[in-house]
Each structure stands twice: as structure tokens, then as C-alpha cells.
DRENFIDO-386538 format. One record per residue: x, y, z of N, C-alpha, C in turn. Coordinates in steps of 0.1 Angstrom, whole numbers, padded with zeros to 4 digits, always signed. Layout:
BEGIN
XYZXYZXYZ
...
END
This chain:
BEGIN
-1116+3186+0701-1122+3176+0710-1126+3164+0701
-1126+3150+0708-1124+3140+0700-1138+3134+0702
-1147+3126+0690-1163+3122+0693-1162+3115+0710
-1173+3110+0712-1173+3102+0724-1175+3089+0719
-1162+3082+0721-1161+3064+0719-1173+3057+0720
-1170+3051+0705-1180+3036+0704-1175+3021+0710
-1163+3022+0712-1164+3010+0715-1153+3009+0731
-1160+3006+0737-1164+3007+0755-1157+2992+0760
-1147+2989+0767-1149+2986+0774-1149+2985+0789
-1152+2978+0805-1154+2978+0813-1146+2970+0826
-1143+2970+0837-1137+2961+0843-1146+2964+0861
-1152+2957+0859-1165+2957+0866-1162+2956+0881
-1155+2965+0889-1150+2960+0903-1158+2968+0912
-1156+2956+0924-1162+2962+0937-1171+2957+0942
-1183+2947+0936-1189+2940+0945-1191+2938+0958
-1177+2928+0956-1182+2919+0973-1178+2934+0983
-1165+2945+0978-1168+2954+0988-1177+2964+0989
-1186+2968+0977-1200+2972+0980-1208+2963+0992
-1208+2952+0988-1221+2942+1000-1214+2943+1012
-1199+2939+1014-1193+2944+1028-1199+2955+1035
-1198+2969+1027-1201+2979+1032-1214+2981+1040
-1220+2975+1034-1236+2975+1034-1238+2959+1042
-1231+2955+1048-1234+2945+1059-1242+2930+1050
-1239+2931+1036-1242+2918+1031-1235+2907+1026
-1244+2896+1019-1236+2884+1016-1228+2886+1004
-1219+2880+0999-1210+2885+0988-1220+2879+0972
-1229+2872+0976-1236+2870+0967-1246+2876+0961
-1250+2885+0967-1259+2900+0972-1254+2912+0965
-1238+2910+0968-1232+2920+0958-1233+2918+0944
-1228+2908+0938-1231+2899+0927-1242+2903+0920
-1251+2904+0928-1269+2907+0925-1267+2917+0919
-1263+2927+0928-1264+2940+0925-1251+2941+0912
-1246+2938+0912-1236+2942+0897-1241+2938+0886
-1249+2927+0885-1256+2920+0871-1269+2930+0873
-1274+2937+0879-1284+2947+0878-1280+2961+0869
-1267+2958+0878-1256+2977+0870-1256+2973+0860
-1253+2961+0855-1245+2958+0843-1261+2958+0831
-1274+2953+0837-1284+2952+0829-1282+2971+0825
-1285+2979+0837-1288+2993+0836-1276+3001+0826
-1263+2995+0826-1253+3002+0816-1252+3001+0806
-1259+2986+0798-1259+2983+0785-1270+2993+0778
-1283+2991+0788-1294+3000+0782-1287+3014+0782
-1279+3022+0787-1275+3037+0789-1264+3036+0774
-1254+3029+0777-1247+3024+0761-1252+3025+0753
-1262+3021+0751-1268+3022+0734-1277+3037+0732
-1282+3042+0742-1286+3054+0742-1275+3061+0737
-1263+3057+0743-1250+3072+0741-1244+3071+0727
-1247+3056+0716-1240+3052+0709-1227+3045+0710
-1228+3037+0716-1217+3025+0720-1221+3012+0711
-1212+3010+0700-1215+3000+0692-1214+2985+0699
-1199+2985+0706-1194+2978+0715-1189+2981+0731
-1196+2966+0738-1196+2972+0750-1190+2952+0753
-1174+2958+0760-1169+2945+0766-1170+2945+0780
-1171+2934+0791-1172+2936+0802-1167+2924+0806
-1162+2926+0823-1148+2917+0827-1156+2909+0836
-1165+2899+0837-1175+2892+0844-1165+2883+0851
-1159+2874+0848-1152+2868+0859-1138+2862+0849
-1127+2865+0860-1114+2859+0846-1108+2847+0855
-1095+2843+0848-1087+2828+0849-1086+2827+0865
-1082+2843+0870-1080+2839+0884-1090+2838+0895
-1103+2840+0890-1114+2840+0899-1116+2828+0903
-1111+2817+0899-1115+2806+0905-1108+2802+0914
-1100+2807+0920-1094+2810+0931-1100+2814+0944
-1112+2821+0940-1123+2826+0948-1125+2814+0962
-1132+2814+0971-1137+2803+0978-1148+2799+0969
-1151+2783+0973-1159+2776+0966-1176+2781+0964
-1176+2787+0974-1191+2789+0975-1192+2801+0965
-1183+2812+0969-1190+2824+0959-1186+2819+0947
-1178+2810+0944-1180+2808+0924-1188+2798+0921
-1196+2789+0930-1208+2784+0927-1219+2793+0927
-1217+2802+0938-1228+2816+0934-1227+2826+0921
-1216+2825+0915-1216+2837+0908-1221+2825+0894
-1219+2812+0894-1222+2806+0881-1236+2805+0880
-1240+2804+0889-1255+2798+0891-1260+2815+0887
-1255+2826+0893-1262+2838+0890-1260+2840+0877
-1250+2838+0869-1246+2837+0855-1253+2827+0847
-1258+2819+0852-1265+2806+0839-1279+2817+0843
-1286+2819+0857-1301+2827+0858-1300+2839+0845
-1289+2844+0851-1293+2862+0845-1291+2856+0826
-1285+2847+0819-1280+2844+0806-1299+2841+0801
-1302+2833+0811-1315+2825+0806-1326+2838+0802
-1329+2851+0811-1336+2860+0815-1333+2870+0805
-1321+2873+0806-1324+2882+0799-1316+2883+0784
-1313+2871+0779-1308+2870+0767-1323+2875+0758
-1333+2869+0758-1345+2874+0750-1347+2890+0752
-1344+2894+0761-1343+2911+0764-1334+2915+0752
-1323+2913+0752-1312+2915+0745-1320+2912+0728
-1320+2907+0728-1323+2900+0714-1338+2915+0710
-1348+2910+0716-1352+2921+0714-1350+2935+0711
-1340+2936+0721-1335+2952+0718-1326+2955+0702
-1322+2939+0698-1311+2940+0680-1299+2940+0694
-1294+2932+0702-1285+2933+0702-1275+2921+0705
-1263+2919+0699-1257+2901+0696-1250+2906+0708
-1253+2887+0715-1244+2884+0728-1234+2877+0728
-1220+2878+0729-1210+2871+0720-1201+2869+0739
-1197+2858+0739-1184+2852+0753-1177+2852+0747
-1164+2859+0755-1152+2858+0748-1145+2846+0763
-1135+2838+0758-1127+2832+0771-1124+2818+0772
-1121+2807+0781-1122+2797+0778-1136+2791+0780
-1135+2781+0774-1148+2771+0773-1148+2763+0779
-1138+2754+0784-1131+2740+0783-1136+2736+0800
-1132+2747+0810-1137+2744+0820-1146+2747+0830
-1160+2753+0816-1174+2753+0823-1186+2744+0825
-1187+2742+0837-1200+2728+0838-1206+2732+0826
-1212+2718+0820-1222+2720+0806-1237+2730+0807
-1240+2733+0821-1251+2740+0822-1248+2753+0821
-1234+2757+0824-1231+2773+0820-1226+2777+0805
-1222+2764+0801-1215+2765+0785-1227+2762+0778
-1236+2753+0782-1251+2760+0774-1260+2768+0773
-1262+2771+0783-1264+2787+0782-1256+2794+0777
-1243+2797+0773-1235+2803+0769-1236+2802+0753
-1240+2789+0749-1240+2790+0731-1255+2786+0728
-1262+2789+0740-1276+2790+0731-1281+2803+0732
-1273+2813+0743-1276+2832+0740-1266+2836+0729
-1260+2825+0724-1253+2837+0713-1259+2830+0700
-1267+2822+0697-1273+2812+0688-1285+2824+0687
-1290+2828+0700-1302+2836+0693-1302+2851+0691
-1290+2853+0696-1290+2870+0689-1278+2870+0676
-1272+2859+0673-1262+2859+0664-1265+2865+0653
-1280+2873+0648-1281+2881+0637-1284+2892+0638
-1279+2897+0650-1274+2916+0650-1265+2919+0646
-1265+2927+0644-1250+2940+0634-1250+2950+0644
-1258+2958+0646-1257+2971+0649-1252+2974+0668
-1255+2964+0672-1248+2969+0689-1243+2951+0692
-1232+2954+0698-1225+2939+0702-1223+2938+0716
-1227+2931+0728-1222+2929+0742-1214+2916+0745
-1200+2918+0744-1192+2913+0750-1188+2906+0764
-1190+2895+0765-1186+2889+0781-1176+2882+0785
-1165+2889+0794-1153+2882+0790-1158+2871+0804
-1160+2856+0803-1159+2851+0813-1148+2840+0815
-1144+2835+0826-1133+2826+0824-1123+2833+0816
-1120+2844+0817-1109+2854+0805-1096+2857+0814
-1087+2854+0804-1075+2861+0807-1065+2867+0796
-1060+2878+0795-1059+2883+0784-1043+2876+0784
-1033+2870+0792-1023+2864+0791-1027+2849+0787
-1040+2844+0787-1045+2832+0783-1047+2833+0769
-1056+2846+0765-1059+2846+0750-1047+2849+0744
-1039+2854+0747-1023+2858+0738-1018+2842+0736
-1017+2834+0747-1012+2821+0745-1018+2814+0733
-1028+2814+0737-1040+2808+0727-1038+2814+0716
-1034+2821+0709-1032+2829+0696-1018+2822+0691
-1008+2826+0700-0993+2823+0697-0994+2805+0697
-1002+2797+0698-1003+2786+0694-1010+2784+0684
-1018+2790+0674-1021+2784+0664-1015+2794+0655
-1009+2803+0657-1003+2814+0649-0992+2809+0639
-0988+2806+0629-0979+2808+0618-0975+2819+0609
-0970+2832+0619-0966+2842+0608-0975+2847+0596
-0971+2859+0597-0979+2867+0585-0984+2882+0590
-0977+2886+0603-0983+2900+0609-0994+2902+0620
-0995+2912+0623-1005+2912+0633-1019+2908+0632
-1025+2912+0617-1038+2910+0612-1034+2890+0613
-1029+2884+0611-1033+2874+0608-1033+2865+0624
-1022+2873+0635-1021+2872+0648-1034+2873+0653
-1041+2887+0651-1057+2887+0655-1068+2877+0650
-1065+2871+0640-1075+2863+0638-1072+2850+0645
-1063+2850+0654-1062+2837+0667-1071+2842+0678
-1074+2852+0681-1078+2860+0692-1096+2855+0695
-1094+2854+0709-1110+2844+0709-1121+2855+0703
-1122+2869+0699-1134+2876+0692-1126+2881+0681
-1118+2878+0669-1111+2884+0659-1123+2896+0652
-1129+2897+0655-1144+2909+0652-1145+2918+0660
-1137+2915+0671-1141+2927+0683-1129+2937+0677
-1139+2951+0678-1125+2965+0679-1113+2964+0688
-1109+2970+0687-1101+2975+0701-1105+2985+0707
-1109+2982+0722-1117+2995+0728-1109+3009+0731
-1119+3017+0725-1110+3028+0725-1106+3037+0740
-1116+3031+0750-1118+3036+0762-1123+3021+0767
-1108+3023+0781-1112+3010+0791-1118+3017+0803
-1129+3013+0808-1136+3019+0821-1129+3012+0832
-1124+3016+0849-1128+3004+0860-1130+3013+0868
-1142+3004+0878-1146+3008+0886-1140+3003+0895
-1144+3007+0908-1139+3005+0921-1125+3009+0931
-1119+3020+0922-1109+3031+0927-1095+3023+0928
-1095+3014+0924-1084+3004+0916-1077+3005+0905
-1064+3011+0903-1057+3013+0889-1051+3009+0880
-1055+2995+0877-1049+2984+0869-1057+2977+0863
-1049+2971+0848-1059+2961+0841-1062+2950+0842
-1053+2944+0853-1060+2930+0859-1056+2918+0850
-1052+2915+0836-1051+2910+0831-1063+2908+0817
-1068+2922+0815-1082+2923+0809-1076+2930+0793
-1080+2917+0784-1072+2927+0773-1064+2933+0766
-1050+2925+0775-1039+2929+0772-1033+2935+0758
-1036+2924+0747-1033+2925+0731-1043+2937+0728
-1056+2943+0729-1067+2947+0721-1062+2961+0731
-1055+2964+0744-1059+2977+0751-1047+2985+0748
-1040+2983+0732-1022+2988+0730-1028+2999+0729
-1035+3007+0728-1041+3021+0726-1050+3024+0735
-1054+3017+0739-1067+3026+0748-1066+3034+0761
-1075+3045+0758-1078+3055+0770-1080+3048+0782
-1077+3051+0795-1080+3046+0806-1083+3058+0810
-1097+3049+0825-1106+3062+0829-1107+3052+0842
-1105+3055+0856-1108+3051+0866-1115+3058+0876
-1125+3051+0879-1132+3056+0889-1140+3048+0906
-1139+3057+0911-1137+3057+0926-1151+3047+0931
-1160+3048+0920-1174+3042+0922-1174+3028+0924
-1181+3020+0930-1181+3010+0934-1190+3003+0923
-1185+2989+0916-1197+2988+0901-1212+2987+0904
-1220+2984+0917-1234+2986+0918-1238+3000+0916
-1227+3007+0914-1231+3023+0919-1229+3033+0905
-1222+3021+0899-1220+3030+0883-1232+3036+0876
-1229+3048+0873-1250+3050+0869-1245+3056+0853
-1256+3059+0850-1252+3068+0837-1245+3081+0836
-1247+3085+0845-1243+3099+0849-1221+3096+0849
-1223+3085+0856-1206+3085+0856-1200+3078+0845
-1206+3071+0833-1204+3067+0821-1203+3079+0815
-1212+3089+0814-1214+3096+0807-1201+3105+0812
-1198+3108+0825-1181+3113+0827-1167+3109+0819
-1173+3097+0820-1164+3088+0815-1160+3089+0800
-1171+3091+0794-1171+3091+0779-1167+3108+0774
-1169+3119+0780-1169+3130+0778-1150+3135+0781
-1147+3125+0794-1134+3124+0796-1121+3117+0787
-1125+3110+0780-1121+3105+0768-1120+3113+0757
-1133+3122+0751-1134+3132+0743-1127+3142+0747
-1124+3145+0761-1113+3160+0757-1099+3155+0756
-1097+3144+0757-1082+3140+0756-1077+3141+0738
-1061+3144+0738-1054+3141+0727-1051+3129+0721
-1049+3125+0712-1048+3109+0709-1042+3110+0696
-1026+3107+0698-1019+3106+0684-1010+3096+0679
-1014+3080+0687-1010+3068+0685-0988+3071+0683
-0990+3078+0688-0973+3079+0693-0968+3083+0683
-0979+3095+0677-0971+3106+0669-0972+3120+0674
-0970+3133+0663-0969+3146+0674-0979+3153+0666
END
């Protein structure tokens, strides 16, 4: 049996159909996932998860209607402001991976003033892919790229520091990557689950991580 993976990551689904369920606003759902998401980082570092990436909103969410991605930015600049000093406290660096280019200045500052103040942790790293698309960051690579192998390919990559996760999580009983990762997931375990992400608890991480440990893993040897 193989340890239980350090480096985690997540594709955060189900929201707005959790708040549906439950007769709420899609903004409501929202609420409730940046709550899961506060409660799974704390459970992470308990289990020993060095790295923990998570799929907060990508290229095609802006597609959304106008109102929930004015909701989900404004809940994104709140939760950044609140609980980046939580973070910090705990030793842990808050790093965005994604584009930059077309965030109002109130979300992109908040964005490089939470990674300004935890930028001198080592020991646990949280990942936020926003505005991410993993067919965007491949582009983005293959344009400043000049040959020389993979290793020098990855240091085009918007976190050339991030592992490759050895275990990708999704929630919400959906069986695809969405476009999360593409380059960094050439190896990774997949674990899907039926749970809606307000509903993800430790208990089903901890499935998740244990489900990974019984698997074989021999990078396409025998």
C-alpha cells in the first residue's frame, strides 16, 4: 500500500446545485463552498498535505450570468481580505495560479497583497487556481518556451514550484477535468465523488486519501 498523498489537488463542484436543492440563492451556495474550502485546508494539514490546489473559478466561468460573477468576485476579494491573516498564522503561503490581466484592480489586489504576506512559508502551500485554464496555461508556456525539455517547459507554467498532484479530488458526482491542470495531472490519481462541495467533510477526504493509498502506481511500467 502506497503513503497517503501530499500533494492534493481539488475541483470544487456543486454549489449552485447544492443552494438549488435547498431552495437558495446561487450566491448562498458560493457561501457555503468558501466555508468547505476554509474547513478542508484546516483538515489538510492535519492529514499532511503539503500542497493543496483548488479550482475556484476558471476561463469559462465568465460565461456565468453577470450577477453571479459579480457575486462570486466580491465573495472572493471578502473571503482573501479575512482570512489571508488566518492563513498566515497558521505558516501557510497563499500562492494564485491563472490569469491576471482581466481582474478588476480590487480583486488583483487583494490577490498580490495575500501572497506578499504569507510569501515566507515553506512548509504547507494553498493554491488558487482563479481565472485558470489549464489549455490557457499550456498556451502561456508554449509562448515563451525555446526548447530545452520538459524541465525548462515547466518553468513557463504560471506555479513552476507547484508538484504535480498526485491525487486530483471532484466533487459533485461529475467525471471530468474540466480543463483543470491539464500539463501537471499526466499522472495523477483520480477520485470522484458523489458529494456536493458544501458537503465535503473530512471524513470524505480522508476516503479519498486512503483510496489513493490502496491503488498501484507504476508510471506505465510493470
Amino acid at each position: 500500500m502506497k503513503d497517503r498523498p501530499r500533494y492534493v489537488a481539488i475541483i470544487m463542484d456543486g454549489n449552485a446545485r447544492w443552494a438549488t436543492c435547498r431552495g437558495l440563492g446561487i450566491t448562498e451556495g458560493h457561501q457555503a463552498g468558501t466555508d468547505a474550502l476554509k474547513r478542508i485546508v484546516g483538515d489538510a494539514g492535519d492529514l499532511g498535505i503539503a500542497e493543496l490546489t483548488v479550482y475556484a473559478f476558471s476561463t469559462e466561468n465568465w460565461l456565468r450570468p453577470d450577477a453571479e460573477v459579480s457575486g462570486i468576485m466580491a465573495l472572493f476579494v471578502d473571503r482573501i481580505r479575512r482570512e489571508a491573516p488566518e492563513l498566515d498564522e497558521k505558516g501557510v503561503r497563499l500562492r494564485f495560479i491563472g490569469r491576471r490581466d482581466r481582474l478588476a484592480p480590487a480583486v488583483s489586489d487583494q490577490v498580490e497583497w495575500a501572497e506578499r504576506l504569507t510569501e515566507r512559508h515553506t512548509g504547507r502551500t494553498l493554491f488558487v487556481a482563479f481565472d485558470y485554464g489549464g489549455r490557457a496555461e499550456i498556451l502561456h508556456a508554449a509562448e515563451h518556451y525555446r526548447g530545452g525539455g520538459e524541465d525548462e517547459f515547466r518553468g513557463h507554467l504560471y506555479a513552476p514550484d507547484m508538484h504535480d498532484p498526485q491525487l486530483i479530488i471532484r466533487t459533485g458526482g461529475e467525471q471530468r477535468l474540466s480543463n483543470f491542470l491539464l500539463w501537471e495531472s499526466a499522472y495523477s490519481e483520480l477520485y470522484f465523488s458523489d458529494r456536493m462541495w458544501p458537503d465535503f467533510d473530512r471524513e470524505e477526504l480522508e476516503r479519498a486519501l486512503d483510496d489513493y493509498a490502496s491503488r498501484q502506481y507504476r508510471y506505465g511500467g510493470r
